[in-house]
C-alpha atoms as one frame of an Amber mdcrd trajectory, in Angstrom:
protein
   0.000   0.000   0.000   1.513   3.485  -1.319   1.932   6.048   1.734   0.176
   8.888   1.216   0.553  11.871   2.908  -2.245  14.949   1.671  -0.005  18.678
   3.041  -3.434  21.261   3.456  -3.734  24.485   5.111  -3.843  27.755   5.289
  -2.194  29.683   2.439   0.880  31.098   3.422   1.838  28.612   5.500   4.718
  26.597   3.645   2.424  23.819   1.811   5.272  24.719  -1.282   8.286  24.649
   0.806   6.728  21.377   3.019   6.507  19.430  -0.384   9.886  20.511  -1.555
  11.426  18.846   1.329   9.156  15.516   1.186  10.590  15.257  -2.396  13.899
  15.200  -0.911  12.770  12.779   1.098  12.149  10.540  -1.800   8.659  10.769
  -2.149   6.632  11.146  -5.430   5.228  14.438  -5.057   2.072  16.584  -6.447
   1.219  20.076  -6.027  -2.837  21.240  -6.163  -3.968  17.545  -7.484  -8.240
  18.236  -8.127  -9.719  16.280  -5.234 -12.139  14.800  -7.246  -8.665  12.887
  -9.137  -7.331  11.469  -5.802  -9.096   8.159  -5.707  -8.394   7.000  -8.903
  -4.762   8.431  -8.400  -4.035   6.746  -5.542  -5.653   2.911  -7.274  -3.493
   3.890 -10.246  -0.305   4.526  -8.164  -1.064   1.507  -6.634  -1.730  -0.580
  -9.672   1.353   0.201 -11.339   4.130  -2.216 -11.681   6.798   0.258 -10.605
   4.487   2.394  -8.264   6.029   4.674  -5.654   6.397   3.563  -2.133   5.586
   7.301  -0.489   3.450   9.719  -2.002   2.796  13.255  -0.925   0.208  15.794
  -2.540  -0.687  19.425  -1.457  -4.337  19.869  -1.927  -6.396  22.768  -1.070
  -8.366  26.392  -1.682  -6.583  26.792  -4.981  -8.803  23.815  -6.224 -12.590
  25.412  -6.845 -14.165  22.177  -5.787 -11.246  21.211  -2.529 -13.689  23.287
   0.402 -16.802  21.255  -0.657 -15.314  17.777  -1.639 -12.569  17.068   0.874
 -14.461  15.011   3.608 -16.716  12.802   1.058 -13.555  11.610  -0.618 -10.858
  11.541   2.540 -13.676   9.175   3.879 -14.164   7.142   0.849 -10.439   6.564
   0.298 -10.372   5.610   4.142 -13.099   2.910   3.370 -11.830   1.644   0.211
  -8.453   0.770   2.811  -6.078   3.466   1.955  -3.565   4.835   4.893  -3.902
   8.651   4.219  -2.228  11.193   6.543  -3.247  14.328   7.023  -0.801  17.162
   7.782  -2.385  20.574   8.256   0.134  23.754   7.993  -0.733  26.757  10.309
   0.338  30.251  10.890  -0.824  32.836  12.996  -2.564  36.157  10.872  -0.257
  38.177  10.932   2.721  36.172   9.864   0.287  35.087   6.965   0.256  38.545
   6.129   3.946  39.474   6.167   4.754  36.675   3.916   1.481  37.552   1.496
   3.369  41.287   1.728   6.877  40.272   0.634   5.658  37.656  -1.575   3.201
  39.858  -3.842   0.673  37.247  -4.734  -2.973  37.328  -4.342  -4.400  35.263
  -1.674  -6.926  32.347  -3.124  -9.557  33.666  -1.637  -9.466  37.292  -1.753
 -12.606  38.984  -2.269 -13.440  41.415  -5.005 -14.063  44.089  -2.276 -12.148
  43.771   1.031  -8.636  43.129   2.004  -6.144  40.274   2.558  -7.566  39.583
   6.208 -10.729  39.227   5.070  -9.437  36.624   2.868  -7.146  34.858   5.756
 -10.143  35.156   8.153 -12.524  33.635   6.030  -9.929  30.861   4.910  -9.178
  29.903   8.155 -13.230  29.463   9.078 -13.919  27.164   6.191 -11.084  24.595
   7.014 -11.691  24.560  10.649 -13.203  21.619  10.615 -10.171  19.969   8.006
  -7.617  21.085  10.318  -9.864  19.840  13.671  -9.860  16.043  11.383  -6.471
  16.412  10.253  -3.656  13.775  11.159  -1.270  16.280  12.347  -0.653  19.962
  12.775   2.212  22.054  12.058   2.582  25.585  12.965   4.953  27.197  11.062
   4.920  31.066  12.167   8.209  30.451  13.763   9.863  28.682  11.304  12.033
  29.874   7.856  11.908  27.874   5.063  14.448  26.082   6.062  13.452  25.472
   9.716  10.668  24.220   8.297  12.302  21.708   5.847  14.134  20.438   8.656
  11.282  19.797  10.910   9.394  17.755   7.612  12.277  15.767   7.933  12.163
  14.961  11.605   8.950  14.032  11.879   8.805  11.558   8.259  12.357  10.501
   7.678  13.944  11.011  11.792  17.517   9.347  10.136  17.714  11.806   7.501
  20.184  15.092   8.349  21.483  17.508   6.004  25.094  15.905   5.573  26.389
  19.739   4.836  25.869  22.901   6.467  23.684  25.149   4.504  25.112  28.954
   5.531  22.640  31.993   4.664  24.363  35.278   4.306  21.807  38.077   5.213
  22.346  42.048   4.591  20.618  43.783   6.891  19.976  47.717   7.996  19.693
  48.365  11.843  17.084  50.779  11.228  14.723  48.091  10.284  15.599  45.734
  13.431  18.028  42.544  13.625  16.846  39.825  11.738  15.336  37.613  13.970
  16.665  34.484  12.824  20.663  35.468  12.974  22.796  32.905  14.273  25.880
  35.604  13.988  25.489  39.058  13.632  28.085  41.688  12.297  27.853  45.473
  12.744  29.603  47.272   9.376  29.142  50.870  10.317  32.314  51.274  10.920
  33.294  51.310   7.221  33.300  54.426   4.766  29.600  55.006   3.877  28.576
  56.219  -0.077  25.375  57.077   0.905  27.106  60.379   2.108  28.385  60.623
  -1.835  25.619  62.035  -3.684  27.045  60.736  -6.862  26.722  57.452  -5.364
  23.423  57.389  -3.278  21.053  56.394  -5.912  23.207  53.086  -6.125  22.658
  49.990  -4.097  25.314  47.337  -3.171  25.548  45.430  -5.914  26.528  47.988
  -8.450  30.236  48.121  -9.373  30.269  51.849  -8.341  29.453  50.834  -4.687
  31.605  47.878  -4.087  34.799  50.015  -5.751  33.861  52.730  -2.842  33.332
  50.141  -0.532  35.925  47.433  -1.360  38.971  49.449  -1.920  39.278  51.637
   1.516  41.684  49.855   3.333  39.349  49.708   6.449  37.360  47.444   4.686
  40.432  45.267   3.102  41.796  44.785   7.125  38.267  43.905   7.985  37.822
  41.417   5.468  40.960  39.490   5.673  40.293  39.220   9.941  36.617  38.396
   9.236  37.028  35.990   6.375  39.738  33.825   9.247  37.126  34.119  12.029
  34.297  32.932   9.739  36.452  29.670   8.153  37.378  29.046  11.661  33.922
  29.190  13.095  31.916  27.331  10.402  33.572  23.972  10.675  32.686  24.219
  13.932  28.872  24.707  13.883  28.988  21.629  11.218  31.385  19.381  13.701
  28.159  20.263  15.983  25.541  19.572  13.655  23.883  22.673  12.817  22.666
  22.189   9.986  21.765  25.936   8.673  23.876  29.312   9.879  22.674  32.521
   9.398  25.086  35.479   9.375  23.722  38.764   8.770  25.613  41.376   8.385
  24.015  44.959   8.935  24.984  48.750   8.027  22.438  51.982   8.933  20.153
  51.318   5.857  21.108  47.976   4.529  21.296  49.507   1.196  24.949  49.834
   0.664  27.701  48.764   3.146  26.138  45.396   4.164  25.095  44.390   0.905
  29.068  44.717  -0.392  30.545  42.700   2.294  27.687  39.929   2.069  28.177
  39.704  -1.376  31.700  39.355  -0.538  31.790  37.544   2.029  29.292  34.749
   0.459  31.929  34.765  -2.609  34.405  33.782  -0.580  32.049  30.939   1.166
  30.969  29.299  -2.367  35.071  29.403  -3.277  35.764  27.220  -0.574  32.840
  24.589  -1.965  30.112  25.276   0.802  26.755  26.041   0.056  25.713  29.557
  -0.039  22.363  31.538   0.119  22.557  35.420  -0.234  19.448  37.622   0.910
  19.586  41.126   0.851  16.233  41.840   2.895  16.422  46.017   3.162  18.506
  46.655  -0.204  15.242  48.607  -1.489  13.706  50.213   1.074  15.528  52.995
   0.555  16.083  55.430  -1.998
């Protein structure tokens, strides 16, 4: 029998990232399957001569026909003997919203007149009774994606780690708060600042006028040479202690300029040495 597990919830909540991670799992994955198709999916899968061992579908609001279907056919699989787990994502309103906000896309259910909380509120009403049914629960407002990806992995595969560390380098601007997630933070307001250049305020950090300013002063070349030995000192440590993901975010005033050279930089430097790198500049454009 095929293990099946269906990933629902609340929009927003990680359903995308959730499946991502069961397909590194090994399972044979689907994204917004029509509920109406998941019986005779699951007897096909089943049938087949090579069928997959582990299954794992996200189904809901997306699919017109999911809100009014879902129990009649989760019991009717149940009956005709199938083992179907249920994992229901969560996340409180307002981190629903944030990630709505930086993501730009329209929520499922948004209504022609009324806002994005309408939408989450009147999401969250119509699978009450899916999530009160549902084999397990998983809130995720605490979680990044890869918190999250890690935590999939605990629960359905408990022998399967990351065999690397994955390090995320973050820019940052201190005017907009430390980023909550920082496993390191460095302060870079001590370098030479362009923004006080008005030939050179209109550019951001990744332009090659801003990381000439920023990459020649010699501040900046002492700083880099002692950071880049305390940082290929200190990863192999986290890994020896099996962190699996470091964040290291490095902020200026406005994360616009200073920050976003050195991360750059630094995460360079990283990938050179064969690790795996992510590079996020989160404030770059909220300034101008």
């Amino acid at each position: 029998m095929v293990q099946t597990v269906v990933i629902t919830g609340m929009s927003g909540s990680g359903k995308s990232t959730a499946l991502k991670a069961f397909e590194d799992l090994g399972y044979f994955c689907v994204d917004n399957l029509p509920i109406v198709l998941l019986p005779e999916f699951l007897s096909f899968a089943d049938g087949t001569a090579r069928k997959p061992t582990k299954v794992a579908l996200v189904m809901d609001v997306r699919e017109s026909t999911f809100l009014d279907q879902y129990h009649s056919i989760f019991t009717q699989i149940k009956e005709d003997g199938y083992h179907v787990e249920i994992l229901f994502l969560d996340a409180g309103d307002d981190v629903i919203l944030r990630r709505f906000s930086q993501t730009r896309r329209p929520h499922p259910l948004m209504p022609k007149k009324g806002n994005i909380l309408d939408a989450i509120g009147l999401e969250r009403m119509r699978l009450a009774c899916l999530k009160e049914c549902s084999s397990r629960v998983l809130d995720t407002s605490a979680m990044n994606v890869h918190q999250l990806r890690q935590e999939i992995f605990s629960l359905y595969e408990p022998r399967k780690r990351l065999d690397h560390l994955v390090l995320h380098v973050l820019s940052f601007g201190f005017k907009y708060g430390v980023p909550p997630d920082a496993s390191l933070v460095f302060d870079v307001r001590f370098l030479p600042n362009p923004y006080f250049d008005p030939r050179l305020r209109p550019f951001d950090g990744t332009s090659p006028q801003i990381r000439q300013y920023v990459l020649e002063k010699a501040e900046t070349q002492a700083f880099l040479e002692r950071f880049s030995q305390f940082l290929f000192y200190l990863i192999p440590q986290y890994g020896t202690e099996g962190k699996s993901y470091l964040v290291i975010a490095i902020g200026c005033t406005g994360g616009r300029h200073r920050s976003v050279v050195i991360a750059d930089h630094v995460a360079n430097l990283i990938a050179m040495k064969g690790s795996d790198v992510i590079v996020t500049h989160r404030d770059k454009d909220k300034e101008t």
